[in-house]
C-alpha positions as CSV (number, residue, x, y, z in Angstrom):
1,X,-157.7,82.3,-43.9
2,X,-161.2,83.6,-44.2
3,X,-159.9,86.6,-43.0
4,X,-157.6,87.2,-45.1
5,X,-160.2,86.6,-48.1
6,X,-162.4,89.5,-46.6
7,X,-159.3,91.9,-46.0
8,X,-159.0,91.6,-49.4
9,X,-162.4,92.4,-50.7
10,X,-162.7,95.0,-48.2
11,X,-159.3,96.2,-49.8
12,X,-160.4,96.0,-53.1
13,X,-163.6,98.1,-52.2
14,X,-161.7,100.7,-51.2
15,X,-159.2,100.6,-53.8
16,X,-162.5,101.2,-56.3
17,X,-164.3,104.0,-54.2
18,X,-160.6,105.7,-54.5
19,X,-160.8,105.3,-58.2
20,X,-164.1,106.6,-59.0
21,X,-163.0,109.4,-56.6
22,X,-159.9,110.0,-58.2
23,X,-161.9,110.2,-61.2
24,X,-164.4,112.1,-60.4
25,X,-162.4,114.9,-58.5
26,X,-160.2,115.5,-61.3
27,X,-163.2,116.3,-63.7
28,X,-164.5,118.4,-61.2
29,X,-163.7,122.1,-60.7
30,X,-164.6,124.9,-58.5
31,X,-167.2,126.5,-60.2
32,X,-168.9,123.1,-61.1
33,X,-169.3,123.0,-57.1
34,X,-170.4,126.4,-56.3
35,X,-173.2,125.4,-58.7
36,X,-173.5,122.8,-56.7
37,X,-173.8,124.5,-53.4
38,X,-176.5,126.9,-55.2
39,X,-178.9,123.8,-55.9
40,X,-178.2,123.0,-52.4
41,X,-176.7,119.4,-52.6
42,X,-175.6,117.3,-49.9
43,X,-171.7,117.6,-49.6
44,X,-171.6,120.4,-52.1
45,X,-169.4,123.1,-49.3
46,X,-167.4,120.3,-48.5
47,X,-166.1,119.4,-52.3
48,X,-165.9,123.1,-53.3
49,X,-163.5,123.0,-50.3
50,X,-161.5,120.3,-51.9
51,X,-161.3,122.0,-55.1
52,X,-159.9,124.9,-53.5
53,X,-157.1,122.7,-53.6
54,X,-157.2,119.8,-55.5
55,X,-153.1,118.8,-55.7
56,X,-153.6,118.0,-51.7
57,X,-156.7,115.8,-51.8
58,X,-155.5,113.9,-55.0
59,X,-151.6,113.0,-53.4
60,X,-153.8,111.4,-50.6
61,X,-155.4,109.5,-52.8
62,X,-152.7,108.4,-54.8
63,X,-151.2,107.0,-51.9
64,X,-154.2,105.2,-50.5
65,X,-154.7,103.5,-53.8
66,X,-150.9,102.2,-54.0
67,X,-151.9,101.0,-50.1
68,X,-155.2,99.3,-51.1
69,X,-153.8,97.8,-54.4
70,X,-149.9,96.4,-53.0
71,X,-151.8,95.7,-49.8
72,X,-154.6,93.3,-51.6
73,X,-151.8,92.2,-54.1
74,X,-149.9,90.8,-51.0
75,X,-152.8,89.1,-49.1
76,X,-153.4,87.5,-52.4
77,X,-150.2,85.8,-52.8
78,X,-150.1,85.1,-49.4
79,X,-153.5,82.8,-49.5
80,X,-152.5,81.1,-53.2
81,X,-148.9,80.2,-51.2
82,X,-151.1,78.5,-48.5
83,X,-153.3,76.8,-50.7
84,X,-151.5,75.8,-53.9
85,X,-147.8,76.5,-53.2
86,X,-145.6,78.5,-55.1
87,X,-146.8,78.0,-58.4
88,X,-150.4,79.1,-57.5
89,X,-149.0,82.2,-56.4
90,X,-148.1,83.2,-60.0
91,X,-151.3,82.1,-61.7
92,X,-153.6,83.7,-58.1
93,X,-151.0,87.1,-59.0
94,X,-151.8,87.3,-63.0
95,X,-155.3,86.8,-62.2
96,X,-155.9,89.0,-59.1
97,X,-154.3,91.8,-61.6
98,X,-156.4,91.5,-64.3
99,X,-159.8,91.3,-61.8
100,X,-158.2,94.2,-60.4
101,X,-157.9,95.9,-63.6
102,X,-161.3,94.9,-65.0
103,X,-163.1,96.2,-61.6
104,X,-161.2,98.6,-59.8
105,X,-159.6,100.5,-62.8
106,X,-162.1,100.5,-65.5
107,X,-165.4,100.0,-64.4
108,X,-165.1,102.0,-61.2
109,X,-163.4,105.3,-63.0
110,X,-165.8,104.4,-66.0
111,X,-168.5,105.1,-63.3
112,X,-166.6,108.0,-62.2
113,X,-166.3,109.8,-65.4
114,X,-170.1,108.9,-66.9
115,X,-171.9,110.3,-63.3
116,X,-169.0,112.6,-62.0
117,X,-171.3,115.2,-60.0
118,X,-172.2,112.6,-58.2
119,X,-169.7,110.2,-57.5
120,X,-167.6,113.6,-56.4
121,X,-170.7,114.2,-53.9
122,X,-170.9,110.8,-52.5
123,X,-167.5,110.6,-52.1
124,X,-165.8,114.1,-50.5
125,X,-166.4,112.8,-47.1
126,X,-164.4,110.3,-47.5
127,X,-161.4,112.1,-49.7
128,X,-161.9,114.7,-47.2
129,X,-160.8,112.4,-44.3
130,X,-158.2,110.7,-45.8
131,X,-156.7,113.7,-47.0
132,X,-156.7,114.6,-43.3
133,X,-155.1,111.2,-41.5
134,X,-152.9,110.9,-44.9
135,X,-151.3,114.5,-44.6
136,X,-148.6,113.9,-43.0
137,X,-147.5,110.8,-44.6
138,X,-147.8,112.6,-48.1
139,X,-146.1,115.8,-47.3
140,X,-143.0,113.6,-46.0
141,X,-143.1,111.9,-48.8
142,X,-143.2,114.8,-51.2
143,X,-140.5,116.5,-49.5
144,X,-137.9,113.7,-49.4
145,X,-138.8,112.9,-53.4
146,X,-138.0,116.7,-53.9
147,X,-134.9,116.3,-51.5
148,X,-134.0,113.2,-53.9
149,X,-134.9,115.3,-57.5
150,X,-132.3,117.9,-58.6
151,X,-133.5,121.2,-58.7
152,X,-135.8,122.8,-55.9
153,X,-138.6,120.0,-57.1
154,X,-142.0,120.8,-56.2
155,X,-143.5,121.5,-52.9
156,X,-147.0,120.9,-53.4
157,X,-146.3,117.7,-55.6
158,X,-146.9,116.7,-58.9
159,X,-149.5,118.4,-60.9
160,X,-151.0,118.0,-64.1
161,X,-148.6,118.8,-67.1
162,X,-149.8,121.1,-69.9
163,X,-149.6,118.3,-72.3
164,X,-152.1,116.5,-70.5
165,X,-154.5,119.3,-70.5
166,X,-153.8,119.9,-74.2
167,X,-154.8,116.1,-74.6
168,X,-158.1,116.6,-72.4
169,X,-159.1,119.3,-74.4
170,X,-158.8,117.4,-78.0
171,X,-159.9,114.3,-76.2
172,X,-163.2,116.5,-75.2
173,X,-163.5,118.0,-78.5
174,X,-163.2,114.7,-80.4
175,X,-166.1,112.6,-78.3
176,X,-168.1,116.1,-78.6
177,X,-168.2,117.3,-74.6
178,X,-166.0,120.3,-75.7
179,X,-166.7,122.6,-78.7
180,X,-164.0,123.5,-82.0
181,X,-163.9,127.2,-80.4
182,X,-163.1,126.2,-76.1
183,X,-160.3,123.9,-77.7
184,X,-158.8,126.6,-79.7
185,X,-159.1,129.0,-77.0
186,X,-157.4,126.6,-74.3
187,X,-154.7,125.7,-76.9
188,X,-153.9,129.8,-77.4
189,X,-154.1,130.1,-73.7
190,X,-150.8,128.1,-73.5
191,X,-149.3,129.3,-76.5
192,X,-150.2,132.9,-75.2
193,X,-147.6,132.6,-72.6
194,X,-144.9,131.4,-74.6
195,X,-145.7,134.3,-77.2
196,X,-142.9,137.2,-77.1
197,X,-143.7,141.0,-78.0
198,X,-142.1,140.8,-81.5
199,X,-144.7,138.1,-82.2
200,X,-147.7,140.1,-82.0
201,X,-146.1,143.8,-82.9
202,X,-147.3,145.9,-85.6
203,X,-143.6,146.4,-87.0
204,X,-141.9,149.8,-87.7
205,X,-142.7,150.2,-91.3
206,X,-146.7,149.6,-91.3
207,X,-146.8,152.1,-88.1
208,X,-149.2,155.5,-88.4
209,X,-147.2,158.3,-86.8
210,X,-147.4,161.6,-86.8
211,X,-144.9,164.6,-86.1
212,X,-144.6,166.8,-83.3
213,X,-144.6,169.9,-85.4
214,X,-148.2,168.7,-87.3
215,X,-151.0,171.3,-86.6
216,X,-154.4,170.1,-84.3
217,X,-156.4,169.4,-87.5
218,X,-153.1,167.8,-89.7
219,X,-153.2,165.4,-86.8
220,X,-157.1,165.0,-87.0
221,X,-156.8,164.0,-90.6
222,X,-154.5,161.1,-90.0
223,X,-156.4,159.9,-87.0
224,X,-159.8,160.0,-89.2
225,X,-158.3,158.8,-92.9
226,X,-156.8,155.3,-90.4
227,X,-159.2,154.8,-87.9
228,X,-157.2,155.2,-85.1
229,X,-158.1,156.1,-81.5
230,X,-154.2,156.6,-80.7
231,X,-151.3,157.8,-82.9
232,X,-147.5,157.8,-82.0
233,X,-145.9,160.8,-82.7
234,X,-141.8,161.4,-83.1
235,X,-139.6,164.5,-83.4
236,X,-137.1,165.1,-86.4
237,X,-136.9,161.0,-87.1
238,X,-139.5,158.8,-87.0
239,X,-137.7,156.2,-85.0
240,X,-137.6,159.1,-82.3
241,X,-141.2,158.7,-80.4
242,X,-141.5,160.8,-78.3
243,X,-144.9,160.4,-77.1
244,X,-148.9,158.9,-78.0
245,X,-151.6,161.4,-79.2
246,X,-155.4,160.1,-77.8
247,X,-157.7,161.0,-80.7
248,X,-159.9,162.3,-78.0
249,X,-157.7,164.4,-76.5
250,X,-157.9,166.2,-80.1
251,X,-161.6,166.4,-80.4
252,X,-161.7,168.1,-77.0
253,X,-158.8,170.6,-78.1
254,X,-160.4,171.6,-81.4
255,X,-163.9,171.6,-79.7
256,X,-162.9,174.1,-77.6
257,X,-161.2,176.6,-80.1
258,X,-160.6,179.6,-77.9
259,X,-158.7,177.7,-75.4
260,X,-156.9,175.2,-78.1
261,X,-153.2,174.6,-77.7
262,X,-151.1,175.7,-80.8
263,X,-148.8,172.2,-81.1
264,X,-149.3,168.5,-80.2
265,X,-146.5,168.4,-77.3
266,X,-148.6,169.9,-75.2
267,X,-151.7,167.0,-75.7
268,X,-149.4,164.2,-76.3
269,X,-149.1,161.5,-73.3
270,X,-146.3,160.0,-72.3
271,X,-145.2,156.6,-74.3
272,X,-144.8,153.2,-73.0
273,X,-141.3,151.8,-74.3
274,X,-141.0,147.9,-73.6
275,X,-138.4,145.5,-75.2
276,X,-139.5,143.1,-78.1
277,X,-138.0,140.0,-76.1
278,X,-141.2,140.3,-73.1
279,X,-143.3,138.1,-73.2
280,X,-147.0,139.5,-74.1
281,X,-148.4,137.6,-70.6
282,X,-146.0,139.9,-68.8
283,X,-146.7,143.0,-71.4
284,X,-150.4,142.7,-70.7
285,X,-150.1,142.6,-66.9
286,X,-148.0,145.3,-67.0
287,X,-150.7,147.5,-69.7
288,X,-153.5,146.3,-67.2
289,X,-151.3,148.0,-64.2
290,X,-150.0,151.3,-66.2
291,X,-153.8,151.4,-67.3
292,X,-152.4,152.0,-71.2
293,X,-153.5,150.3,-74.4
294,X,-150.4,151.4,-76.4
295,X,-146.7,149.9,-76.4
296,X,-143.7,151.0,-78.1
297,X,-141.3,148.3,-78.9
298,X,-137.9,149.0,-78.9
299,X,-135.2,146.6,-80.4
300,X,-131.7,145.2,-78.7
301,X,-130.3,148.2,-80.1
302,X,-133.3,151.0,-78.6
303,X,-134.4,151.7,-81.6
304,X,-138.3,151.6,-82.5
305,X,-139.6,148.1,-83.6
306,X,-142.7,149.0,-84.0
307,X,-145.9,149.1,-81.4
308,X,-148.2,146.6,-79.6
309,X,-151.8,147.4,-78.7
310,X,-154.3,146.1,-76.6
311,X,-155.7,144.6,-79.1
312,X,-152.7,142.7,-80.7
313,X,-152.5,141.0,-77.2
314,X,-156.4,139.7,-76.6
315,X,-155.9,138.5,-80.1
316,X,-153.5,135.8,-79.4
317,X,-156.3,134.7,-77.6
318,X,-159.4,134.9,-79.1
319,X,-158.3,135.3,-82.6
320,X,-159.0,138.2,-85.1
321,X,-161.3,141.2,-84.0
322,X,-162.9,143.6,-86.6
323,X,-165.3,145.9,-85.9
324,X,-167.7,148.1,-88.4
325,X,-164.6,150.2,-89.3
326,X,-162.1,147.7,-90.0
327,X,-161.6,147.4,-93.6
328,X,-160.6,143.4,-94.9
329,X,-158.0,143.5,-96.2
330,X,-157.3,139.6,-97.8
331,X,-153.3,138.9,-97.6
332,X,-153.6,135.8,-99.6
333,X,-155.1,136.0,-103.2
334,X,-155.8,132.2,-105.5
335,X,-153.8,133.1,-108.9
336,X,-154.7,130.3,-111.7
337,X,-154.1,126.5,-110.7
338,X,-152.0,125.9,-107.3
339,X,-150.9,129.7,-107.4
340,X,-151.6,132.6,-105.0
341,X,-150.8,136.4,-104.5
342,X,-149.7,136.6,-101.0
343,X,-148.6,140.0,-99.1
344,X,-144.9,139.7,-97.8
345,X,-146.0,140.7,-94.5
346,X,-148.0,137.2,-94.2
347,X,-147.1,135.0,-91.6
348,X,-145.9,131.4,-92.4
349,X,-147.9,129.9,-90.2
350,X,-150.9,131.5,-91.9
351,X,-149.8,130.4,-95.1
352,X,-149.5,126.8,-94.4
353,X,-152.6,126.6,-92.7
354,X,-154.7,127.6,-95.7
355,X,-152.7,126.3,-98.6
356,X,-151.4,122.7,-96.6
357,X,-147.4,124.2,-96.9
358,X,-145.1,122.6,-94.7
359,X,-142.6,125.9,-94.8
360,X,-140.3,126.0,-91.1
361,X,-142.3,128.3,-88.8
362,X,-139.0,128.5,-86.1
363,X,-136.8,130.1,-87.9
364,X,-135.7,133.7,-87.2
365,X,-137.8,135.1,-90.1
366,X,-142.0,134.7,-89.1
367,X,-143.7,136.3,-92.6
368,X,-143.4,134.8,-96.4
369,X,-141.2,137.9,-97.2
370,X,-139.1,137.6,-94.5
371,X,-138.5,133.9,-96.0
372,X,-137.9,135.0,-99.5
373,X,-135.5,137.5,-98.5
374,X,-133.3,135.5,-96.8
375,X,-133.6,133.2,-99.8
376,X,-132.4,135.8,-102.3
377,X,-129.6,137.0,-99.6
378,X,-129.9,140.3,-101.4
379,X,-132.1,143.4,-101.8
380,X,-135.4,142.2,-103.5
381,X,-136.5,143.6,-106.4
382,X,-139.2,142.7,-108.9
383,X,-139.3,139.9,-110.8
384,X,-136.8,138.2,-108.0
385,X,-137.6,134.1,-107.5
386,X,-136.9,131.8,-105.4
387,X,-137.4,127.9,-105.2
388,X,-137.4,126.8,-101.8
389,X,-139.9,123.9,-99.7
390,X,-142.2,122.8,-102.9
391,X,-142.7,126.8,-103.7
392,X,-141.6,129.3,-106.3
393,X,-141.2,132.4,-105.2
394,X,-141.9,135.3,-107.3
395,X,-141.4,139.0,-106.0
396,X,-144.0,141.3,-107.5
397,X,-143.8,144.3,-105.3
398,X,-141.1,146.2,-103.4
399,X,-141.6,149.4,-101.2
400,X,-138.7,150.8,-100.0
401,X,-136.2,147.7,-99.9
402,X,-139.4,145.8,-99.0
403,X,-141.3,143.3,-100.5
404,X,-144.8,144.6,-100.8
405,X,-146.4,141.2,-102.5
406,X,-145.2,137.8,-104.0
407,X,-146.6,135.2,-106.6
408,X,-146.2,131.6,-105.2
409,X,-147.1,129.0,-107.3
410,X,-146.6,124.9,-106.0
411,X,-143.8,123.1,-107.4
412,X,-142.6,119.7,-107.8
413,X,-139.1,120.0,-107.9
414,X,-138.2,120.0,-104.0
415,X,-135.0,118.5,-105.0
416,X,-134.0,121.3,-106.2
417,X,-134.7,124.0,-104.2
418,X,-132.5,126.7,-102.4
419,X,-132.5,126.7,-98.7
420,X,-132.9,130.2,-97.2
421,X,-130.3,131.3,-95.0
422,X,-131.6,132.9,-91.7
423,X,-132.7,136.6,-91.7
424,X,-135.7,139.1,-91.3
425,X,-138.1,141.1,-93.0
């Protein structure tokens, strides 16, 4: 009998030094134990080892905790069947779990969490080791649960979802260990890869182009009066591009006079066409390879879209970036009480966030003008309205069959509003 009493507390040992390593390992990262080896702690190579790969450490711990907690479970009941007969081995089960609970799950990944550095120290021998005489037994496992899953399941076992990592990260912000901006910036990380071209494009009709046929200074002039460092340029249509004029590539040609070409074809570069459906993760790899900062997008149909820069994709990141030439340009405007001037090209999302709207953001049209013109299920013209999700719409501008800028002013007949079919801007 005795033991079988210490089996147990040396089960229940191990089952907490598992969970404050468990802990501790999964708030530890590589570069957290590089810094480590550089202040030359004890264990320090060995964790940065284990966070080389941290999936095949923590499986092995997984599994030793579901040996050390069934294993102590079951010497439990067999001592209270010994002692008090069946009865005691309900009443010895309910509170073995909660003693279990109180000191092997909170208090020991409390400790893990609150001195993580070096708990994760103190502790990589041992995950070390385990993961070694456990490796084996978990890859078996793995590969018969992924034998058992449809689908090709996953070979180096379960991971950490991207909800859960969207959690940590409001989790940290909320009990202040991680600040407004790294939230953000994780939460655009993930949203960055589900972002397509289309999403980020400056469209078709707010493009600068220029014309093969423009003379070296003509060109000059529109790169100067916008600011930009490269310009499109098309032959006989504008939806034809036919190639990208470097701004610098004019300064040299006009520098050097005597030896200047006569026409733009001959300075242009070669444009990068991509389709609006790629996703901008893939689009910037690609830039990054091609070593270009400019994009073309074409629609299902080949024609021009509009273009995506360099720019437009770190953006999606790390949010708006203006330098001394930008010029701010506000698309949103306060008109009276509960009323704004808002450009068409604004997107929804935008517009909810800074007047609290609650208009669909997954429909096929993404800007306020967009929205009202699939309201009006016509061409807009001024003085056009629309009632649609607590809103009137008012069109105040149209350029060339689009609308320039609406007044939206907050309603209180929902009720009786008129749903927007889908369509674009």
């Amino acid at each position: 009998m005795n033991w079988l009493i210490a089996a147990v507390a040396v089960l229940m040992v191990l089952g907490s030094l598992l969970a404050m390593a468990e802990a501790a390992m999964s708030r530890m990262s590589r570069v957290r134990a590089l810094a480590l080896i550089e202040d030359e702690r004890r264990n320090a190579v060995l964790l940065e080892r284990i966070e080389q790969d941290p999936a095949r450490y923590l499986n092995s711990i997984y599994l030793a905790v579901m040996f050390s907690q069934n294993g102590s479970a079951i010497l439990v009941a067999i001592i209270a069947e010994r002692r008090f007969g069946s009865v005691g081995v309900t009443l010895a089960s309910i509170g073995f779990t909660l003693l279990y609970f109180l000191f092997v799950e909170a208090m020991s990944k409390t400790l893990g969490i609150q001195r993580t550095d070096r708990v994760a120290l103190a502790l990589a021998p041992l995950v070390y080791w385990l993961s070694r005489v456990l490796s084996l037994p978990v890859r078996g496992l793995i590969g018969l649960a992924n034998v058992l899953l449809p689908g090709k399941g996953l070979k180096e076992g379960p991971f950490v979802t991207e909800e859960e990592i969207r959690s940590m990260a409001d989790v940290g912000h909320e009990e202040g260990v991680i600040e407004e901006g790294e939230k953000e910036l994780i939460h655009s990380i993930f949203e960055f890869g589900d972002t397509l071209t289309r999403d980020v494009m400056v469209p078709r009709p707010d493009m600068v182009v220029v014309e093969a046929n423009y003379t070296l200074q003509a060109a000059m002039d529109v790169a100067i009066k916008h600011g930009y460092s490269r310009i499109p340029v098309y032959e006989n249509d504008p939806d034809n591009i036919v190639g990208v004029l470097y701004a610098k590539d004019l300064f040299r040609a006009l520098r050097i006079t005597a030896e200047a070409p006569k026409d733009l074809k001959s300075l242009m570069r070669e444009a990068y066409f991509v389709p609006e459906t790629m996703r901008v993760s893939d689009l910037l790899r690609e830039m990054q390879k091609r070593k270009v900062h400019m994009a073309i997008v074409a629609d299902e149909y080949g024609d021009v879209a509009g273009l995506a820069t360099l720019e437009d994709i770190i953006e999606e990141i790390v949010g708006e970036i203006a330098d001394e030439y930008d010029v701010e340009e506000s698309r949103i405007l306060p008109v009276g009480q509960d009323g704004w001037r808002v450009q068409g090209k604004m997107p929804i999302w935008e517009f909810n966030e800074l007047v609290g709207g609650d208009l669909p953001e997954d429909q096929e049209w993404k800007t306020i003008g967009g929205l009202v013109a699939s309201g009006l299920a016509k061409i807009p013209e001024a003085g056009d309205m629309l009632q649609y999700g607590g809103f009137e719409f008012r069109v105040e501008r149209v350029a060339r069959r689009r609308i320039g800028t609406v007044l939206v002013r907050r309603t209180r007949q929902e009720g009786q509003e008129k749903r927007p079919a889908n369509g674009r801007s």
